[in-house]
SEPA-184043 format. One record per residue: residue number from 1; x negated, y, z of N, C-alpha, C in turn. Coordinates in pm, whole numbers, m for minus. Layout:
N
+-----+--------+--------+--------+--------+--------+--------+--------+--------+--------+
| pos |    nc1 |    nc2 |    nc3 |   cac1 |   cac2 |   cac3 |    cc1 |    cc2 |    cc3 |
+-----+--------+--------+--------+--------+--------+--------+--------+--------+--------+
| NUM |      X |      Y |      Z |      X |      Y |      Z |      X |      Y |      Z |
...
+-----+--------+--------+--------+--------+--------+--------+--------+--------+--------+
END
This chain:
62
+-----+--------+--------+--------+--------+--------+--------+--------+--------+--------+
| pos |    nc1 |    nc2 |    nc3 |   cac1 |   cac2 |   cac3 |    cc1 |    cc2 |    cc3 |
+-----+--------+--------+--------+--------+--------+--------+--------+--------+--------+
|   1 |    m85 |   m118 |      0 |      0 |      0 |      0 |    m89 |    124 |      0 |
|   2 |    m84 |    219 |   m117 |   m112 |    328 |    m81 |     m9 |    449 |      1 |
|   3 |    m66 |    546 |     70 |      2 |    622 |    181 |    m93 |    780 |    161 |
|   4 |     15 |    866 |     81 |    m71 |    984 |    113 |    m20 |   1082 |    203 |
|   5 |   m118 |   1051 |    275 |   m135 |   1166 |    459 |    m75 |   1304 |    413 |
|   6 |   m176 |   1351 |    339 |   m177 |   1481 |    313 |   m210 |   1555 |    398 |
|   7 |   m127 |   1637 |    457 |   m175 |   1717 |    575 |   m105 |   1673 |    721 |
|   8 |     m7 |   1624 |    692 |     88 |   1594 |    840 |     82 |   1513 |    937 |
|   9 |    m22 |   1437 |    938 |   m112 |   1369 |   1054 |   m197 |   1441 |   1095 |
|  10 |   m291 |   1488 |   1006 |   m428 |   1540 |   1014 |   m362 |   1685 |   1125 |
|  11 |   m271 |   1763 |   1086 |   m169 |   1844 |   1191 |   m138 |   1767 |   1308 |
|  12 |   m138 |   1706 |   1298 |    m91 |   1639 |   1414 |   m198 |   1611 |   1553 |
|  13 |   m287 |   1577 |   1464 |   m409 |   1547 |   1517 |   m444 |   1662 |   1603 |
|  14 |   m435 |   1777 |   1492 |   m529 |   1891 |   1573 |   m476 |   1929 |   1716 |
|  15 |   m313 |   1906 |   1672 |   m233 |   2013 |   1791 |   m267 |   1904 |   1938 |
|  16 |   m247 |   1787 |   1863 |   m285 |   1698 |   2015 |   m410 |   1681 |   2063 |
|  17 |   m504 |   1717 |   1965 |   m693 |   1746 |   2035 |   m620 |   1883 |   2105 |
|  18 |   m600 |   1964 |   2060 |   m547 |   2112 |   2090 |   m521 |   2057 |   2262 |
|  19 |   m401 |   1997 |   2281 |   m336 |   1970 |   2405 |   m442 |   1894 |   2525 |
|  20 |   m535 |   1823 |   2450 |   m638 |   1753 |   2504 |   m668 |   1603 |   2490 |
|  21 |   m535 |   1561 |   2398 |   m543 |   1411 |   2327 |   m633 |   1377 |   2295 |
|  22 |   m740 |   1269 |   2251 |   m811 |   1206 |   2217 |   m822 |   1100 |   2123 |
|  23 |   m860 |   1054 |   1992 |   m846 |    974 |   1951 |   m701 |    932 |   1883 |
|  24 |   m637 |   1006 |   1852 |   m521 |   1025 |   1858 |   m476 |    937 |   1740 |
|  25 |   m536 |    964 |   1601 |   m465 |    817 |   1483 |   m488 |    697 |   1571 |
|  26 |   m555 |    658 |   1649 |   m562 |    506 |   1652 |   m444 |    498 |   1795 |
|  27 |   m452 |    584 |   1887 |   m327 |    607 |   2017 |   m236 |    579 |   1945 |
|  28 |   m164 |    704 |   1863 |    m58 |    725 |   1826 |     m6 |    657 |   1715 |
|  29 |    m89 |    674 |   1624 |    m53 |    602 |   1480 |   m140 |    466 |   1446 |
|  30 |   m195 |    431 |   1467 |   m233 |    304 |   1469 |    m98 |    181 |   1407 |
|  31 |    m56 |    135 |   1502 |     37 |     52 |   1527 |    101 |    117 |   1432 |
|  32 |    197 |    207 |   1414 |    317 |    241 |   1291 |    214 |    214 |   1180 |
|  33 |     91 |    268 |   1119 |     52 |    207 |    976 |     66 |     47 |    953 |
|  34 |    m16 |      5 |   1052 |    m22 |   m152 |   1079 |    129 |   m178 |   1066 |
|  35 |    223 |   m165 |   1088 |    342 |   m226 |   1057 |    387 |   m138 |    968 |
|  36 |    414 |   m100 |    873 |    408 |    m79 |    754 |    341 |    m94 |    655 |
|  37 |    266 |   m199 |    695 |    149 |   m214 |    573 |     63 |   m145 |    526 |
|  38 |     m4 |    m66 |    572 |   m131 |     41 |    562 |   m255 |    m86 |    628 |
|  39 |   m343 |    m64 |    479 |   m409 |   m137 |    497 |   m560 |    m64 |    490 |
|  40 |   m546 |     42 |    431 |   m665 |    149 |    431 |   m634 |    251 |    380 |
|  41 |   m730 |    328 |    413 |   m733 |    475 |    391 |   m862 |    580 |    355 |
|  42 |   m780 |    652 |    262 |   m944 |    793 |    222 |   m831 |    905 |    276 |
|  43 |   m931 |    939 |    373 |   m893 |   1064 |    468 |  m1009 |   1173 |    417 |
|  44 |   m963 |   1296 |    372 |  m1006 |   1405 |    320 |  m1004 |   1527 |    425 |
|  45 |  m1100 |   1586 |    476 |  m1111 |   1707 |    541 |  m1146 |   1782 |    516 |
|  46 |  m1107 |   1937 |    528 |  m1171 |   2030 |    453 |  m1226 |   2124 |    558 |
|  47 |  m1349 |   2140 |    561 |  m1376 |   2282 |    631 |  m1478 |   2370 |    567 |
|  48 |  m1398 |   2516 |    613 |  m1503 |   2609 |    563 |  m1611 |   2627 |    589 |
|  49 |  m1723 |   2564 |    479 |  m1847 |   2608 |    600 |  m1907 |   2732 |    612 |
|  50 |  m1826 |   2817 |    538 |  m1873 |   3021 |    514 |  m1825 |   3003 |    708 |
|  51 |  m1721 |   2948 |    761 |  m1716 |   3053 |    888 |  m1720 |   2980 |    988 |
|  52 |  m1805 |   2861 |    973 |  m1860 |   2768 |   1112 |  m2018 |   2784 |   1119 |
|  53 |  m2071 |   2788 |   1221 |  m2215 |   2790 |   1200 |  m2300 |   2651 |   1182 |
|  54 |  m2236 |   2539 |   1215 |  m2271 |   2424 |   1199 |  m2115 |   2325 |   1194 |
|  55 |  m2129 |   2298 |   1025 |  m2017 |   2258 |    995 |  m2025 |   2110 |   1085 |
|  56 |  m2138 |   2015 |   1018 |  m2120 |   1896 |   1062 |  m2066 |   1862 |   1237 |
|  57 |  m2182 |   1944 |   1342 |  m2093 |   1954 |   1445 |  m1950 |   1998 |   1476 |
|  58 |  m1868 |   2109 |   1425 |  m1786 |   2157 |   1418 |  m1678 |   2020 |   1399 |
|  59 |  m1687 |   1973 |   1263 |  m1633 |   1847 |   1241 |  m1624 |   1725 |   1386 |
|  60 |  m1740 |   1724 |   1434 |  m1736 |   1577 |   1514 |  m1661 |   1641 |   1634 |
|  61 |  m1628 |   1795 |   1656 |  m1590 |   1824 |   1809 |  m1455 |   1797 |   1749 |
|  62 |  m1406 |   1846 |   1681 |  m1226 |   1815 |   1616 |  m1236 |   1682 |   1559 |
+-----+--------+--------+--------+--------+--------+--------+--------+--------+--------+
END
């Protein structure tokens, strides 16, 4: 099965790192792909790196 995210997990994600969640696709969404048949995934992120000073870290804290 393909499944395109798009943005509405990846939202999801942030607001619950935001709140202080952790790990949150495999907490939260894990289990619902797995039973729906999600069998893999290309997850796309975009960040600006004009207005982070160190993108790659920036990335691993979110």
């Amino acid at each position: 099965m393909f499944f395109d995210m798009h943005a509405d997990v990846w939202t999801d994600n942030f607001w619950e790192y935001k709140k202080g969640n952790k790990d949150v696709i495999r907490n939260k969404y894990k289990e619902k792909f797995l039973k729906g048949g999600l069998s893999g995934g290309i997850f796309v992120i975009y960040l600006n790196v004009n207005k982070v000073e160190n993108a790659e870290e920036y990335f691993f804290q979110i």
